[in-house]
C-alpha positions in Angstrom: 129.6 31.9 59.9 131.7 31.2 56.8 134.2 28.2 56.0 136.6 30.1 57.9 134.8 30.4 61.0 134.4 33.9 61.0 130.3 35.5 61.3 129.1 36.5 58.0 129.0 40.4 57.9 126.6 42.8 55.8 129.6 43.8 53.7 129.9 40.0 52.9 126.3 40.2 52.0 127.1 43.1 49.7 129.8 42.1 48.0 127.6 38.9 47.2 125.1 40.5 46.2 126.9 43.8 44.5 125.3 46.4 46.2 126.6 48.2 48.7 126.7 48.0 52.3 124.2 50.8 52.6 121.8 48.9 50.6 122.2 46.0 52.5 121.3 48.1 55.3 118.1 49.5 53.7 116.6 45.9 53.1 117.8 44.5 57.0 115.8 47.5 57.8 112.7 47.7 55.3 113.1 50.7 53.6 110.8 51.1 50.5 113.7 53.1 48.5 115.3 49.8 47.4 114.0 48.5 43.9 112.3 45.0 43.9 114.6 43.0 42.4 117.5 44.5 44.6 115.8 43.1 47.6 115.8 40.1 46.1 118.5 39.9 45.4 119.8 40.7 48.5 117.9 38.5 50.6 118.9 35.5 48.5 122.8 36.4 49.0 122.1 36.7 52.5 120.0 33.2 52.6 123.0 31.5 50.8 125.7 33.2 53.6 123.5 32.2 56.5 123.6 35.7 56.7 121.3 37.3 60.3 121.3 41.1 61.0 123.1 42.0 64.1 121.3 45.2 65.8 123.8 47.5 64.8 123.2 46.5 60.7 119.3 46.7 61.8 119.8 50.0 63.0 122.8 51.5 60.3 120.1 53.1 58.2 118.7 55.3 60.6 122.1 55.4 62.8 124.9 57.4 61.9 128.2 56.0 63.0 130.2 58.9 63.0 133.1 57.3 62.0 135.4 57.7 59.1 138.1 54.9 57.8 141.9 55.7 56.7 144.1 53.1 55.1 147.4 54.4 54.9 149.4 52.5 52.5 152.9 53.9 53.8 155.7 53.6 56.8 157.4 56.2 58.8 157.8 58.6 56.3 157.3 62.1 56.7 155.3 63.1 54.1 152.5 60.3 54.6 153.0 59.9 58.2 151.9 64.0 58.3 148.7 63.5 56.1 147.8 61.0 58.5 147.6 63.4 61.6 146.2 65.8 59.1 143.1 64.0 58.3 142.9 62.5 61.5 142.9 65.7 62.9 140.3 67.2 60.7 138.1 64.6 61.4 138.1 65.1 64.9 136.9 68.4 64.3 134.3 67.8 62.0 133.0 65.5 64.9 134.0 62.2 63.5 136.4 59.8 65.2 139.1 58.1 62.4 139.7 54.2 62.4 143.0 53.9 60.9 144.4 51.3 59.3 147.6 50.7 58.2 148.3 48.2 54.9 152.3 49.6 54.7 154.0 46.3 53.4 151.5 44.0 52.7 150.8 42.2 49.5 147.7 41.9 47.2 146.2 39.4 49.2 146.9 41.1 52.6 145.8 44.1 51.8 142.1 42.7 51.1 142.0 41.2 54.4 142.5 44.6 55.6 140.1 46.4 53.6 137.4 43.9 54.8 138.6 44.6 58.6 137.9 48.6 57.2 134.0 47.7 56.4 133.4 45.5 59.4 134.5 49.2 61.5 130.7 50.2 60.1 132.4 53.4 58.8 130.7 55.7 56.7 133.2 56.5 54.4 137.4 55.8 53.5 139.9 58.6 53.1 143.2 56.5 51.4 146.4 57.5 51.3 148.0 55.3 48.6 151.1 57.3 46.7 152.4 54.6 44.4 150.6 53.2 41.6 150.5 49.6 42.8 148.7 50.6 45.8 146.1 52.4 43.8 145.4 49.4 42.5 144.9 47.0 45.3 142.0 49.5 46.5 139.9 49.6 43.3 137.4 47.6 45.2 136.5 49.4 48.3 135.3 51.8 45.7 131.9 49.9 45.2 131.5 49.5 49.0 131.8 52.8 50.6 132.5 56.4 49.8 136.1 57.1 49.0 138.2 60.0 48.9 142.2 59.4 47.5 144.8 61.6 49.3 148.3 62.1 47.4 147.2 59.1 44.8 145.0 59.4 42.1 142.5 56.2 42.3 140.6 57.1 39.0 138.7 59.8 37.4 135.8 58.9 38.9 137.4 59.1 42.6 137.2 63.0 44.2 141.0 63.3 44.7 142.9 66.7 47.2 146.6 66.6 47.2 149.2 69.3 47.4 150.2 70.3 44.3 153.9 68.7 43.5 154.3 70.1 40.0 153.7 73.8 41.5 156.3 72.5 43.9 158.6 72.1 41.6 158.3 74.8 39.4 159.2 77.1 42.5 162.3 75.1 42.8 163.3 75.4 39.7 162.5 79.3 39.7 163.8 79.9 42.8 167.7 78.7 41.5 166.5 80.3 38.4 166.4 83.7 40.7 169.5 83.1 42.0 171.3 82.5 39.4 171.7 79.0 38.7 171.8 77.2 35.5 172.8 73.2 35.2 170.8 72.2 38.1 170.9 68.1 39.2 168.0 66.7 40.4 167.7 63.6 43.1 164.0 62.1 42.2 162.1 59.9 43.9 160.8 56.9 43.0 159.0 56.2 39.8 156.0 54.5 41.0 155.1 57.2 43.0 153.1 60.3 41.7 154.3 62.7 43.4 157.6 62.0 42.6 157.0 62.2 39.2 155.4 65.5 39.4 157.9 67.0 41.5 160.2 66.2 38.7 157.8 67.3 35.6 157.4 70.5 37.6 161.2 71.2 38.1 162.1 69.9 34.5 159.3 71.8 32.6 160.0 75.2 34.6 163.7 75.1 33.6 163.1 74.0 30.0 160.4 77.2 29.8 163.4 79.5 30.9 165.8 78.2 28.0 167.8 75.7 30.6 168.8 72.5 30.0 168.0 70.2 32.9 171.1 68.3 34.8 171.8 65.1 35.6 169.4 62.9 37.2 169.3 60.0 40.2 166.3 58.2 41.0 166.2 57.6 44.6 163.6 55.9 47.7 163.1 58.9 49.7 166.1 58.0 52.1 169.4 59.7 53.3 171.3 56.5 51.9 169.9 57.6 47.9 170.9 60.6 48.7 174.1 59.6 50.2 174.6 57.6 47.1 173.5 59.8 44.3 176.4 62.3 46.1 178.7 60.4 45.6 178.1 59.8 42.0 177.7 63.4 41.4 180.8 63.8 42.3 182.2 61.4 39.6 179.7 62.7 37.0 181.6 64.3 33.6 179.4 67.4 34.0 180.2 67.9 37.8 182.2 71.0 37.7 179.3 72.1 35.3 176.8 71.9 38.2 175.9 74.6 40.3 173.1 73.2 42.4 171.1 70.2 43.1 166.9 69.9 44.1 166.8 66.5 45.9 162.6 65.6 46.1 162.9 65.4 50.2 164.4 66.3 52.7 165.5 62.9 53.9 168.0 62.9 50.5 169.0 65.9 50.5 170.3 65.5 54.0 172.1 62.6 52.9 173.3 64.2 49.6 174.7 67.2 51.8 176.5 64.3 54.1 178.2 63.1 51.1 179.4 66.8 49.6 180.8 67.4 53.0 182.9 64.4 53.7 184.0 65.2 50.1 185.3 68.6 51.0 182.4 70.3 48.7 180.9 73.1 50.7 177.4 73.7 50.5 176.5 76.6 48.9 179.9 77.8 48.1 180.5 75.4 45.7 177.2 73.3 44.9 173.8 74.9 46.4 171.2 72.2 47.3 167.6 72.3 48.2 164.9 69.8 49.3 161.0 69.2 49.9 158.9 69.0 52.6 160.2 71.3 55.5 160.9 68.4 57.4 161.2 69.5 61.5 165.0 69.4 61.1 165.4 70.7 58.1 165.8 74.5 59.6 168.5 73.3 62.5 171.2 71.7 59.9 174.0 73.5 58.9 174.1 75.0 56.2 170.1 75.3 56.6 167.8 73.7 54.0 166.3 75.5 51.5 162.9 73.6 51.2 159.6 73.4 49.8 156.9 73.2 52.4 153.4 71.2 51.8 150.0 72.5 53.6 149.4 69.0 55.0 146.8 70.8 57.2 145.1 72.2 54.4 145.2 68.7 52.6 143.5 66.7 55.4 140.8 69.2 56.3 140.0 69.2 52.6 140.2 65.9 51.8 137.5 65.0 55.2 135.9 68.2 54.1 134.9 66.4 50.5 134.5 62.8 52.1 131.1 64.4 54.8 130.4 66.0 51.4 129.9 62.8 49.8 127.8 61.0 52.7 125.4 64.0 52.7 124.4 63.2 49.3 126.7 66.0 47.6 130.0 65.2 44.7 132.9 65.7 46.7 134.5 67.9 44.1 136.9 66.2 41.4 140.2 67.3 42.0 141.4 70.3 44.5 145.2 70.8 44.5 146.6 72.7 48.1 149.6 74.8 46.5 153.4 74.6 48.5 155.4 77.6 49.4 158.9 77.8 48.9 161.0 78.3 52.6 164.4 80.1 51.7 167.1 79.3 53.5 171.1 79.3 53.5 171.7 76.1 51.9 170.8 78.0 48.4 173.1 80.6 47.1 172.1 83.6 45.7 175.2 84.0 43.1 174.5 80.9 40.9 177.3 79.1 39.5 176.7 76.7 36.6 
């Protein structure tokens, strides 16, 4: 047990020690592929934590567990809430069950107690879903304990990373209003913390500068139909409003709110202003006029990303970096005689 009453666990043991779990394992069980002074090593950390193998960390190294960990660092958004299913899906069919684990809202110190409750699962390897920067951070550990794949968030070179490509989603925005004839083009970002949003906007901005175009106006927002409410609303008081013929909000969420706003302000969409989102959101087809979109291959994403993590627990890489490209879904909320 430690001070806190809690029984001392292998991954305790390896964290003292600084091996991993999997080496832990070796030693409980014996195994002459562990160098000397490892053992000893480990053997004195697990002296010093009163440390005594269960039957399950006696048996891990000859025992597959079949069992994959996600930590999902975000709430009910669409985007991450989709890559969940996705890789809990893919798991499923690759004959592993997922232990998921949300850390959405928690702070540095939270989040380590739920990393540790990830290794006491005995899975074999971590799939994370962490989009901002900050929350790349508060992983770097886990790193050293188990295999890890990053979804969405880069969590450093050395980490095999699948995502779906937001600058290619971007440039297909900004081609797509290109096509149809627009040329001062707002944008509604999302936050700046977040890598996708960032590369959604790089993507939009470099595509248009490529083509000779200026890019519009832009409003950071949080993903929600209130920043997109709001950035609406300042649109509309913006000196180069009448200048501005259409508007690529970075989901769908603010878009829908951006297109609430134009139309309590008597600005019809796309007669006056066209505007187009990301994601392809379920409702996004059923509103009226209907959202132009970007859709991401969240399917594709997961299978990949569980595809790379078995990879790396049967002794292979993982693969660096493997971008799933978007399609662009036309719809009526984008007119095809540009203004602006």
């Amino acid at each position: 047990m430690d001070g806190r009453g809690r029984r001392t666990t292998m991954y305790d043991v390896a964290a003292a020690a600084g091996v991993s779990h999997q080496t832990v394992s070796r030693v409980v069980n014996g195994s002459p592929q562990v160098r000397p002074e490892t053992v000893d090593r480990v053997r004195r950390a697990m002296t010093r934590l009163g440390y005594r193998p269960s039957g399950t960390a006696r048996n891990l190294a000859v025992r597959r567990t079949r069992s994959l960990g996600v930590v999902s660092f975000m709430g009910p958004l669409f985007g991450p809430m989709s890559m969940l299913l996705s890789i809990e899906a893919a798991a499923r069919r690759s004959g592993y069950a997922a232990q998921i684990v949300s850390a959405h809202g928690l702070d540095a110190g939270q989040v380590g107690a739920v990393l540790e409750e990830v290794l006491r699962r005995d899975v074999e390897g971590v799939a994370v879903i962490a989009p901002t920067d900050g929350q790349a951070r508060m992983v770097d550990g886990l790193r050293a304990q188990l295999p890890v794949v990053a979804v969405e968030g880069r969590l450093g070179e050395d980490v095999p990373f699948v995502a779906s490509d937001n600058e290619a989603g971007g440039r297909l925005v900004a081609e797509h209003l290109l096509e149809c004839g627009h040329r001062t083009v707002a944008h509604v970002s999302g936050p700046t913390d977040w890598g996708e949003a960032r590369q959604r906007t790089a993507g939009w901005a470099d595509r248009l500068i490529a083509a000779g175009v200026q890019p519009g106006p832009v409003w950071v927002g949080d993903w929600s139909p209130e920043a997109g409410y709001r950035a609406g609303l300042e649109l509309l008081e913006h000196p180069r409003w009448e200048e501005v013929g259409a508007v690529f909000a970075a989901n769908d969420s603010m878009a829908l709110g951006l297109m609430a706003a134009l139309h309590r302000s008597g600005v019809e969409v796309p007669a006056r202003v066209s505007v187009i989102g990301y994601d392809n959101t379920p409702e996004s087809g059923w509103l009226q006029p209907a959202l132009s979109t970007v859709e991401q291959q969240f399917d594709a994403v997961g299978a990949a990303a569980v595809e790379r993590l078995v990879s790396l627990l049967e002794g292979g890489d993982g693969a660096a970096e493997l971008l799933i490209p978007p399609r662009l879904v036309s719809r009526s909320s984008v007119s095809r005689h540009g203004r602006g």
